[in-house]
C-alpha positions in Angstrom: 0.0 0.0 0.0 1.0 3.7 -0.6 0.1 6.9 0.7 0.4 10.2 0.0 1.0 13.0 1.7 0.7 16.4 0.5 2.0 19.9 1.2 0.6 22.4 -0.4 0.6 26.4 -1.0 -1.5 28.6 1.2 -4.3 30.6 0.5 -4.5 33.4 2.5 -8.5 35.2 3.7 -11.3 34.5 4.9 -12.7 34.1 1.1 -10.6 31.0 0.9 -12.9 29.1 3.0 -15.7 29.3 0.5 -13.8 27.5 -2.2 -13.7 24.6 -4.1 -10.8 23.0 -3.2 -10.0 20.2 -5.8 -6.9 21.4 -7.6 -4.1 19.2 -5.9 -2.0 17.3 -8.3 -2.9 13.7 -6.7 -4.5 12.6 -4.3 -3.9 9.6 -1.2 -5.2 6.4 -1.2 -4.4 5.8 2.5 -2.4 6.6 5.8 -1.4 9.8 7.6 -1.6 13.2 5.8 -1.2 16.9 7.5 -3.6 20.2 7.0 -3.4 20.2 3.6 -2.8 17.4 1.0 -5.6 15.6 -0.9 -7.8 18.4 0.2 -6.3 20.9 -1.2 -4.1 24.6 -0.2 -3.4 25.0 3.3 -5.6 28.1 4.9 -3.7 30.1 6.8 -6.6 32.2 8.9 -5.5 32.2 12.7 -7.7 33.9 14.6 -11.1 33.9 12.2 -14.1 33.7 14.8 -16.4 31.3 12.9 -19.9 32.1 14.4 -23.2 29.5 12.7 -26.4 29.8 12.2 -29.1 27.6 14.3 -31.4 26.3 11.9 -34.2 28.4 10.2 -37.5 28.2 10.2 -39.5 25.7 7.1 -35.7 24.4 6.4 -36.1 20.9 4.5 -34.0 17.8 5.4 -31.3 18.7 2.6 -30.5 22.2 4.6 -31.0 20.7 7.9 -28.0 18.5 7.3 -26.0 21.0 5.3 -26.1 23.5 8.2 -25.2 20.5 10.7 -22.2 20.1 9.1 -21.5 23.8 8.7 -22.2 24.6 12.6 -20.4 21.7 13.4 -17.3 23.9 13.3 -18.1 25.8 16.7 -17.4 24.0 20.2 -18.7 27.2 21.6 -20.6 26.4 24.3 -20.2 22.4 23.7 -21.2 22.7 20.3 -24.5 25.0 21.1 -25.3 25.8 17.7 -25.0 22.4 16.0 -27.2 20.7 18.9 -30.1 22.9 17.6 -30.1 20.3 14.4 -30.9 17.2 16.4 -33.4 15.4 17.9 -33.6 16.4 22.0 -33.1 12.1 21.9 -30.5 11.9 19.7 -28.6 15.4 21.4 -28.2 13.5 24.0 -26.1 10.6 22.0 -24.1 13.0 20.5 -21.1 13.6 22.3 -18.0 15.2 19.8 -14.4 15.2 20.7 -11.3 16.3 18.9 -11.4 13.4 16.6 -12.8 14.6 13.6 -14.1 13.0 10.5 -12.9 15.4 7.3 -15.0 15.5 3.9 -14.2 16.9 1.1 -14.8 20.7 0.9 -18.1 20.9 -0.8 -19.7 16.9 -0.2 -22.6 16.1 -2.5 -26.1 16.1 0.1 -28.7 14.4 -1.7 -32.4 14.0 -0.4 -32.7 10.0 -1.0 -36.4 9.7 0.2 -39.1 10.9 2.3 -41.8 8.7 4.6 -45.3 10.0 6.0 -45.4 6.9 7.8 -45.4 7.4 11.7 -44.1 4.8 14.2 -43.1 4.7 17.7 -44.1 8.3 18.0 -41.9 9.3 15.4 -43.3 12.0 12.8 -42.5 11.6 9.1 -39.1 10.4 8.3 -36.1 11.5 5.7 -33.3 10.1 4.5 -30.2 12.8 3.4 -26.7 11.0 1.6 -24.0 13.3 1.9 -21.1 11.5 -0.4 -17.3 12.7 0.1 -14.8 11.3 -2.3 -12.2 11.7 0.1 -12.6 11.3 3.8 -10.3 11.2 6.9 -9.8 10.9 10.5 -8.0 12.2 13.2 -6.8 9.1 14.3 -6.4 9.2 18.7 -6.3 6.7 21.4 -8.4 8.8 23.2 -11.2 11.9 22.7 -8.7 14.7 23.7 -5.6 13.7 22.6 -3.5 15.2 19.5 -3.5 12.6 16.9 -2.9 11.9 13.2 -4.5 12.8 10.4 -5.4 9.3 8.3 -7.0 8.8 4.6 -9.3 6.4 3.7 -9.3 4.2 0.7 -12.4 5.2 -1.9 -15.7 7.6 -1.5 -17.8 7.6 2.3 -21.4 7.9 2.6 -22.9 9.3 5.9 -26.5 8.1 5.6 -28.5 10.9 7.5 -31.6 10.1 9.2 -34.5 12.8 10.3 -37.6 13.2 11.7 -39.9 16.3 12.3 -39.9 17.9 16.0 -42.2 19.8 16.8 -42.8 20.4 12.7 -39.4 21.2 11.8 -37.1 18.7 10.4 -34.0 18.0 12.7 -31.5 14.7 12.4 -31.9 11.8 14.5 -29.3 9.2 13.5 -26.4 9.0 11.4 -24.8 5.9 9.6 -21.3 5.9 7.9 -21.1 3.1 5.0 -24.1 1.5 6.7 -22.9 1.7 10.1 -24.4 3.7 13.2 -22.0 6.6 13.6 -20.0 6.8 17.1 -21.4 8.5 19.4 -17.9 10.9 19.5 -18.3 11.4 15.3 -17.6 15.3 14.8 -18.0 15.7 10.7 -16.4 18.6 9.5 -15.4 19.8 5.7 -11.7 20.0 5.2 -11.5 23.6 4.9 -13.2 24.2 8.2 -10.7 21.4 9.7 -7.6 23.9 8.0 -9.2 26.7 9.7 -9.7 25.4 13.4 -7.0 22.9 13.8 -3.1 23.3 14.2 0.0 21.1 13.4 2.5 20.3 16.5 5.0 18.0 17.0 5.2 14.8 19.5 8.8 14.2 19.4 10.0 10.1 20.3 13.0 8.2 20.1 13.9 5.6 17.4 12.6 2.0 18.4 14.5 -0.7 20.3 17.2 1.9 20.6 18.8 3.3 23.8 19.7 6.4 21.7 19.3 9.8 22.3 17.4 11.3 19.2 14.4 12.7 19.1 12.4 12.5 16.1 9.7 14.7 15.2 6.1 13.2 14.3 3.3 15.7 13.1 -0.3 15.5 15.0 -3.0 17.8 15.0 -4.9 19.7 17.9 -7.7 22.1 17.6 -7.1 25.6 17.9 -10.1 26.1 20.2 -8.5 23.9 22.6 -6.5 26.4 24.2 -3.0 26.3 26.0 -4.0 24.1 28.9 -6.2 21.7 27.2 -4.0 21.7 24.3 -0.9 20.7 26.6 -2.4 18.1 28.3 -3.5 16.4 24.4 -0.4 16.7 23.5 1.4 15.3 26.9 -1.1 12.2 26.5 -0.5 11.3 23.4 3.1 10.8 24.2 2.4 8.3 26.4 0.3 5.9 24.1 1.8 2.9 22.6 -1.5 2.5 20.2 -0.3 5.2 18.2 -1.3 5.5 14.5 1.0 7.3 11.6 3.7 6.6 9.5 6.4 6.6 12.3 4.7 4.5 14.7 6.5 1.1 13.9 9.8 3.2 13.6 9.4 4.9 16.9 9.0 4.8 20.6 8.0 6.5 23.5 10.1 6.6 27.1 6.8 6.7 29.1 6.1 3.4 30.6 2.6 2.0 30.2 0.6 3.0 33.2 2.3 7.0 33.1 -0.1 9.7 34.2 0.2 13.2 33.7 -1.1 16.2 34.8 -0.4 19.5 33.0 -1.2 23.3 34.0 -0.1 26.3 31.6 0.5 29.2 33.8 1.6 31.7 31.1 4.5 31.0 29.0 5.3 27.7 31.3 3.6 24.4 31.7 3.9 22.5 34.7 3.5 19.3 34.6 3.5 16.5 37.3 3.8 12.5 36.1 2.9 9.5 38.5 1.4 6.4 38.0 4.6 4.2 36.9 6.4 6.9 36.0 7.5 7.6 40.1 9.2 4.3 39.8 11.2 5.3 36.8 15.1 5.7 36.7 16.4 8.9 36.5 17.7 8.1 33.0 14.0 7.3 31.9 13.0 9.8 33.3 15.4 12.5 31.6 14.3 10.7 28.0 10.8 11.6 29.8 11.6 15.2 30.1 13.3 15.7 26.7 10.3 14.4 25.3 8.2 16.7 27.1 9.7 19.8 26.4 10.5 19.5 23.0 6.8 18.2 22.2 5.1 21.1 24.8 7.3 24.3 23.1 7.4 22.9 19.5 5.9 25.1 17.0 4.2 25.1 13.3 3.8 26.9 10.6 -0.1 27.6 11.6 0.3 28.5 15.7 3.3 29.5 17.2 4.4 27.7 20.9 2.5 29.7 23.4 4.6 27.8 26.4 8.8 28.1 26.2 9.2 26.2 29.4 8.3 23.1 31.4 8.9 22.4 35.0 8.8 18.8 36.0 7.3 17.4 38.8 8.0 13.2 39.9 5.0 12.6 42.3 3.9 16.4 43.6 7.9 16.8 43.9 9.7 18.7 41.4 12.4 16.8 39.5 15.4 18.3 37.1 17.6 16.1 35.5 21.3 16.1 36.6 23.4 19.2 35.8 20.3 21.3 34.5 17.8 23.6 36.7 14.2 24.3 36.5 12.1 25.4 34.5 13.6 23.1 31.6 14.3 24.7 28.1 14.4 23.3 24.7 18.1 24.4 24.3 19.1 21.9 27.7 18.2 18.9 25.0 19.3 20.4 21.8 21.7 18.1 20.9 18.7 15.6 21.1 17.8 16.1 18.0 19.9 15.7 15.7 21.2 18.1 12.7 24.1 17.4 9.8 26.9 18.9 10.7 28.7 21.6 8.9 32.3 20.8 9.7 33.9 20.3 6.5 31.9 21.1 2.8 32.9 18.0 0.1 32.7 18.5 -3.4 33.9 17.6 -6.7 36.7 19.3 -9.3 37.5 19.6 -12.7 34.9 17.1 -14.7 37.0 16.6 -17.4 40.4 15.4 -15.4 41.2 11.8 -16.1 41.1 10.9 -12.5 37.9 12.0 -10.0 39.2 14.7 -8.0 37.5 16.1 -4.4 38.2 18.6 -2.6 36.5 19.5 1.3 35.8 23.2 2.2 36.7 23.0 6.3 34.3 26.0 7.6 36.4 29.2 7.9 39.4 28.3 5.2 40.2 27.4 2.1 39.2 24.6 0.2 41.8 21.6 0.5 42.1 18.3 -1.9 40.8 15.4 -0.4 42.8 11.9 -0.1 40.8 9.4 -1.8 41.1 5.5 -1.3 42.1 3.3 -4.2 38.8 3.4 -6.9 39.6 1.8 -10.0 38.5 3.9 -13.5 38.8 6.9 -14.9 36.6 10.3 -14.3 34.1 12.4 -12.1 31.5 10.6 -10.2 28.1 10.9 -11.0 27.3 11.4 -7.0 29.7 11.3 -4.1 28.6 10.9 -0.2 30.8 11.0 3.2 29.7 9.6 6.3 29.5 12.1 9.5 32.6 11.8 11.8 35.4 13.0 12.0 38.0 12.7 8.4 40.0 9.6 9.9 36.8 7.9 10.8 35.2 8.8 7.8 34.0 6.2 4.5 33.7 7.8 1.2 31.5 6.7 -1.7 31.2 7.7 -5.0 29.7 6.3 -8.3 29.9 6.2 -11.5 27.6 4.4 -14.5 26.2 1.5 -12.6 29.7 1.0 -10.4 29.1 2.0 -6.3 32.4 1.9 -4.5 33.2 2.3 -0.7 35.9 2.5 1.7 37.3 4.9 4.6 38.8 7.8 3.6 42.3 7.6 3.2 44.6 7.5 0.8 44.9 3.8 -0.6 42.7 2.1 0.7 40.8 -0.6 -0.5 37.1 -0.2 -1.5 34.5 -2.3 -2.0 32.4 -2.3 -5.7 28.3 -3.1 -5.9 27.1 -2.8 -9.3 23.5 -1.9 -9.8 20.8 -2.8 -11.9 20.7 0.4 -13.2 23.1 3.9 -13.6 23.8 5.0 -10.0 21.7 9.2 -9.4 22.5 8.9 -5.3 23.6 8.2 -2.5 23.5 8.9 1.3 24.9 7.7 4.4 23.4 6.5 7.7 24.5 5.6 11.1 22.8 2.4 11.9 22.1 1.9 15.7 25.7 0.2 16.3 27.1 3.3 15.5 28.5 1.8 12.0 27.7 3.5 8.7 25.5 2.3 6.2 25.3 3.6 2.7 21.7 3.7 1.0 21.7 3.5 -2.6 18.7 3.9 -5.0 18.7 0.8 -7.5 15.7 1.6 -9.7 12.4 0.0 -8.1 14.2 -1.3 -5.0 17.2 0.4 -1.9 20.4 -1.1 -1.4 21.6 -0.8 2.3 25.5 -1.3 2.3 27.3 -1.7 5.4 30.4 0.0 5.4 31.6 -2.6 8.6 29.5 -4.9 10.1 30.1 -6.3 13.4 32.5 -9.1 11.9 34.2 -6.2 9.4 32.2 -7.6 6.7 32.3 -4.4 4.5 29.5 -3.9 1.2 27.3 -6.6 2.8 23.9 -5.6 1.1 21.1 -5.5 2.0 18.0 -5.4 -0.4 15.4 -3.3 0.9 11.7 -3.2 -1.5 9.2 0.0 -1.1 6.0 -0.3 -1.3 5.7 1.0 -4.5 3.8 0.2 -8.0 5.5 -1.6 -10.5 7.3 0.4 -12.7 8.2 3.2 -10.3 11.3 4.3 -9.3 13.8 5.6 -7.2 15.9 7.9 -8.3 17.5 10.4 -5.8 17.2 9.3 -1.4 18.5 11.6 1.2 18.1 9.7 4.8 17.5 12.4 8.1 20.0 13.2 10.4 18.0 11.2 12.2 18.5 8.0 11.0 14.8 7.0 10.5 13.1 9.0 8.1 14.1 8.9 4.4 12.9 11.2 1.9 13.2 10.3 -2.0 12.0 11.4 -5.0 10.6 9.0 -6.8 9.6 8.9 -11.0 6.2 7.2 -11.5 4.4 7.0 -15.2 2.3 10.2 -14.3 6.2 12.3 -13.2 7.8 12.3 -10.4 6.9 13.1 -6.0 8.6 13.4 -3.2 7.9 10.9 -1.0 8.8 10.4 3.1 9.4 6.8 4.7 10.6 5.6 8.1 13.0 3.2 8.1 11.6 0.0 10.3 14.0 -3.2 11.4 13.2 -6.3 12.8 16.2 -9.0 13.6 15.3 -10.6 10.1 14.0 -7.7 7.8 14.4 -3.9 7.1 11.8 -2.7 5.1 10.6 1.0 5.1 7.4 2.1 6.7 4.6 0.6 9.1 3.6 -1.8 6.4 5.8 -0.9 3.4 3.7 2.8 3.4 5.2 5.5 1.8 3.5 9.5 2.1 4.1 12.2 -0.4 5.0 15.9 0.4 5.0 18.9 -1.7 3.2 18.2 -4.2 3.4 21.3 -5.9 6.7 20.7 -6.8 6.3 19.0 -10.6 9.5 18.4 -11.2 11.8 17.5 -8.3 15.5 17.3 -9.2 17.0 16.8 -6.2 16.5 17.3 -2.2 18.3 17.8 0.9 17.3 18.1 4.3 17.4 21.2 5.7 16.5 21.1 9.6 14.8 18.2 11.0 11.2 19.7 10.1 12.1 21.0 6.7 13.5 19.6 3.1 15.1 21.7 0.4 14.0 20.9 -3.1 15.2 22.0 -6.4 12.2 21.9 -9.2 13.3 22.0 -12.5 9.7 22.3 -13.8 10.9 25.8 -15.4 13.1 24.2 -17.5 16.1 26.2 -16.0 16.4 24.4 -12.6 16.8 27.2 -10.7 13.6 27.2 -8.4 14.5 26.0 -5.0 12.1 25.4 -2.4 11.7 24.5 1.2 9.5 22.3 2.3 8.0 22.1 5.5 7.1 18.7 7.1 3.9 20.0 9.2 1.6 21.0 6.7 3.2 24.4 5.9 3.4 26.8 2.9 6.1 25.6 0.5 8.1 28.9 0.1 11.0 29.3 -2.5 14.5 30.6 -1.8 16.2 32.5 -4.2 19.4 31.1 -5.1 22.1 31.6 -8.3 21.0 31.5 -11.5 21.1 27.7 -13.1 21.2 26.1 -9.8 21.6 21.8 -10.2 22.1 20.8 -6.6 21.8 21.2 -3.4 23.0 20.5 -0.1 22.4 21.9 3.6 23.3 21.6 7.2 22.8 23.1 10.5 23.8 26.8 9.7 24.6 26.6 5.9 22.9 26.1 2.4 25.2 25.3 -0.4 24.0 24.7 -4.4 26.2 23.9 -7.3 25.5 26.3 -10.5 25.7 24.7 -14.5 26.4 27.1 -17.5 26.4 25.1 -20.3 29.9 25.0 -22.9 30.6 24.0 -25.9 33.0 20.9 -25.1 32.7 19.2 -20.9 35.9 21.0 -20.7 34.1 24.6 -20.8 31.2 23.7 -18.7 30.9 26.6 -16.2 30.5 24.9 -12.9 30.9 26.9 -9.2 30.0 26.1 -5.9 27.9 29.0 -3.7 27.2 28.9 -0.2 24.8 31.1 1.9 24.4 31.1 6.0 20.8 30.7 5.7 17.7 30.8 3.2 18.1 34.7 3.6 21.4 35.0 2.0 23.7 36.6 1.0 25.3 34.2 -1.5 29.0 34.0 -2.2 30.8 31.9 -4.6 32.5 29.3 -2.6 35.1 28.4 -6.2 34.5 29.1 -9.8 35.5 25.6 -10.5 33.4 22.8 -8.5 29.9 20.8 -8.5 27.6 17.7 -6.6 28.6 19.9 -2.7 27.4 17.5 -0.1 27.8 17.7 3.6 28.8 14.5 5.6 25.5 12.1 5.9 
């Protein structure tokens, strides 16, 4: 199975919300989106009051349910307004949480029949369709918890059933594909669900791994929720182990099964107080506890800024701290936590045309130096070149060229290892696996090529073959793994172009394999023509489109559901590389013979610029990872 998630542009005012929105390039079949996606742009209208209006007087069943769905965007007053449109019997069902139920922005509502016929007391009866060809759900273990947003597969029904009360029509049941609708089902259109709810982060740690790296995982809360309530969603659903979304097979939380937590937002701080089995928790549990905490309470998005900037812990009433950092806890005491690629030392590639490949690293402050490479047979540039984080002695290089990948450490002489491919190696990129040993992921058409640069015996290039879940014929052409050694963003060429698609990398003692169940979401979808990617920040990608034709339109890309926005770079930029405080592309001008091919190498500090030509004579800049 694969899904798709998608990132779109935003619309900005309050008009927006009356529009049709149906022009996304493609849309998911299944699994976890964000705002935006299948939907359509992201509506960026923080702080819009929404106030409905209680139905009117003579209304038929066909605006009866219409309005429902409309007023079902105000909680006010435990959703005052929308009450009004149901039966006093089945008002008193009807009991709406967070976890919506999102339709497409304008559903088809079709009167399906009408009965005169009274039973039970009942008055006459109507039946209303409302049809969405795209539905999802917030996905939560419980009513008031952030959760994920999830696609279904194919169009929903809601069946809606009415009777008259006191001679005007209001709704007394409501069936989704047949079924009677949960009590807790809160249907709203997607462009009121853009409107009222917010992206935030719940950060975990990768699974079965004692590390300490925090990845970030995107979940929605309503914006009506406020600071307090909001907190304590958020704080709960870190301590769930039935969570849903792509990373949920890949990740894990440190809160022990049988964890409470209590959270109060007094201003810009949240204190909050675990117990339950957390007060029987080491204090090295409990500082993965905290880290968590923090970084998920004071994350923010691109729709709602963090209203809270500190925690304070408390361990059973008591307040705890872990060792060597005081209260009230910050996001900068577990910044290292999540992980970024360093910036240390710039590689890149010189002089096509030379007989022999030729690299040269760019140590931060200084000139650029040549680098020692090991002993790779054949002649000429690579077509991609990767080095692993860690320091130049520790370091393994890889470089490629036709179908030809060779590895080996970084020094002069060296032996590598060769793994020819199926098809002309485009990329490559390295991970630290959780023994601390690198492991180079290589793109091989339809499938991924995990090579182990040492194993635990020294067994360098053993390969491992690892299948997306993706259609027959598609393929992989360019794969950038996360500082964070889980997620994995690629762009992949299917017959209708090419996406950007995110994975998580899960592992079991037999199998790697990429995704809870092979699934596979797509991001920025606006981009046509992806040429290549980098990741910017741990919440962000940078991706060159080259939909223009001149490949200079470079774009970041955030992960929560934000607007795309494009960075102005060089003219004729081909590649791109970034880390934690710099953003480097490589520039083409076109010659008449390889050996006049303009080629130069620019770096900026951030997306802001200024630009400055790194070397007039250099191209494929990558950063170690």
């Amino acid at each position: 199975m694969r899904s798709r998630l998608q990132l779109a542009a935003a619309v900005a005012g309050m008009a927006a919300t009356a529009m049709i929105l149906g022009a996304c390039a493609s849309l998911p079949s299944s699994g976890q989106v964000p705002l935006t996606g299948h939907f359509g742009p992201r509506l960026a209208q923080q702080g819009v009051v929404f106030v409905p209006d209680p139905p009117g007087a003579g209304w038929g069943p066909r605006d009866i349910v219409t309005g429902f769905v409309i007023a079902s965007a105000s909680a006010d007053d435990n959703f005052a307004v929308a009450r009004e449109y149901l039966t006093s019997q089945y008002n008193g069902i009807w009991k709406p949480g967070w976890a919506a139920t999102v339709v497409d922005p304008a559903p088809n509502v079709t009167l399906i029949s009408m009965s005169s016929h009274v039973t039970g007391g009942h008055g006459p009866l109507a039946q209303v369709e409302l049809t969405s060809l795209h539905q999802a759900i917030l996905a939560a273990p419980e009513s008031y918890e952030a959760g994920h947003l999830l696609v279904s597969t194919g169009p929903s029904v809601f069946k809606f059933v009415l009777t008259q009360q006191n001679g005007q029509w209001r709704i007394d049941g409501i069936y989704i594909n047949g079924a009677p609708a949960p009590p807790t089902q809160l249907l709203l259109t997607s462009p009121d669900f853009v409107r009222d709810y917010q992206a935030r982060n719940l950060y975990f740690f990768p699974a079965k791994s004692s590390a300490s790296t925090l990845i970030p995982d995107t979940v929605f809360i309503p914006q009506q929720a406020g600071p307090g309530a909001g907190a304590q969603g958020l704080a709960d659903a870190l301590k769930t182990s039935r969570r849903a979304g792509w990373l949920n097979e890949a990740t894990s939380t440190a809160f022990p099964a049988g964890t409470t937590i209590d959270v109060q937002v007094s201003g810009i701080k949240a204190v909050v107080d675990l117990g339950g089995t957390a007060k029987k928790a080491s204090p090295a549990q409990l500082r993965r506890m905290a880290a968590q905490l923090v970084w998920t309470l004071t994350s923010t998005s691109y729709s709602a800024p963090a209203t809270i900037r500190s925690v304070e812990l408390l361990v059973n009433h008591k307040a705890w701290s872990p060792g060597g950092i005081q209260q009230p806890l910050l996001p900068r005491d577990f910044a290292s936590w999540v992980p970024r690629r360093p910036d240390a030392r710039l590689y890149f590639q010189v002089a096509r045309a030379a007989a022999e490949p030729q690299v040269q690293a760019w140590p931060a402050g200084t000139a650029p130096v040549p680098v020692t490479l090991p002993r790779i047979p054949g002649h000429g540039s690579f077509t991609a070149i990767a080095v692993s984080p860690g320091t130049p002695s520790q370091a393994y290089f890889a470089g490629c060229r036709g179908k030809d990948v060779y590895l080996g450490p970084l020094q002069r002489g060296t032996p590598v290892v060769r793994q020819t491919l199926a098809v002309n190696c485009t990329s490559l990129s390295w991970q630290l696996g959780q023994d601390g040993q690198p492991n180079l992921w290589v793109p091989d058409g339809h499938e991924i090529l995990m090579l182990a640069a040492g194993g635990p015996s020294g067994e360098a290039g053993q390969t491992v073959v690892v299948t997306p879940a993706l259609p027959a014929g598609d393929t992989v052409t360019s794969l950038q793994v996360a500082p964070d050694g889980v997620r994995v963003a690629m762009i992949v060429h299917t017959g209708a172009g090419s996406e950007i698609m995110l994975a998580a990398i899960s592992q079991t003692q037999s199998n790697m394999y990429l995704g809870q169940n092979g699934e596979l979401v797509t991001v920025g979808s606006d981009i046509l023509a992806p040429l290549a990617l980098s990741w910017l920040d741990p919440d962000d990608l940078l991706v060159l489109d080259g939909s223009a034709g001149a490949g200079d339109r470079l774009y970041q890309v955030p992960l929560d559901g934000g607007v795309p926005a494009q960075v102005i770079t060089p003219a004729n930029t081909t590649s791109v590389a970034a880390s934690d405080s710099a953003v480097v592309v490589g520039t083409e001008q076109a010659g008449r013979s390889p050996a006049e091919i303009q080629e130069q190498i620019w770096i900026s500090p951030g997306l802001n610029g200024p630009w400055r030509r790194l070397t007039e004579r250099g191209f494929s800049p990558v950063f170690p990872g």
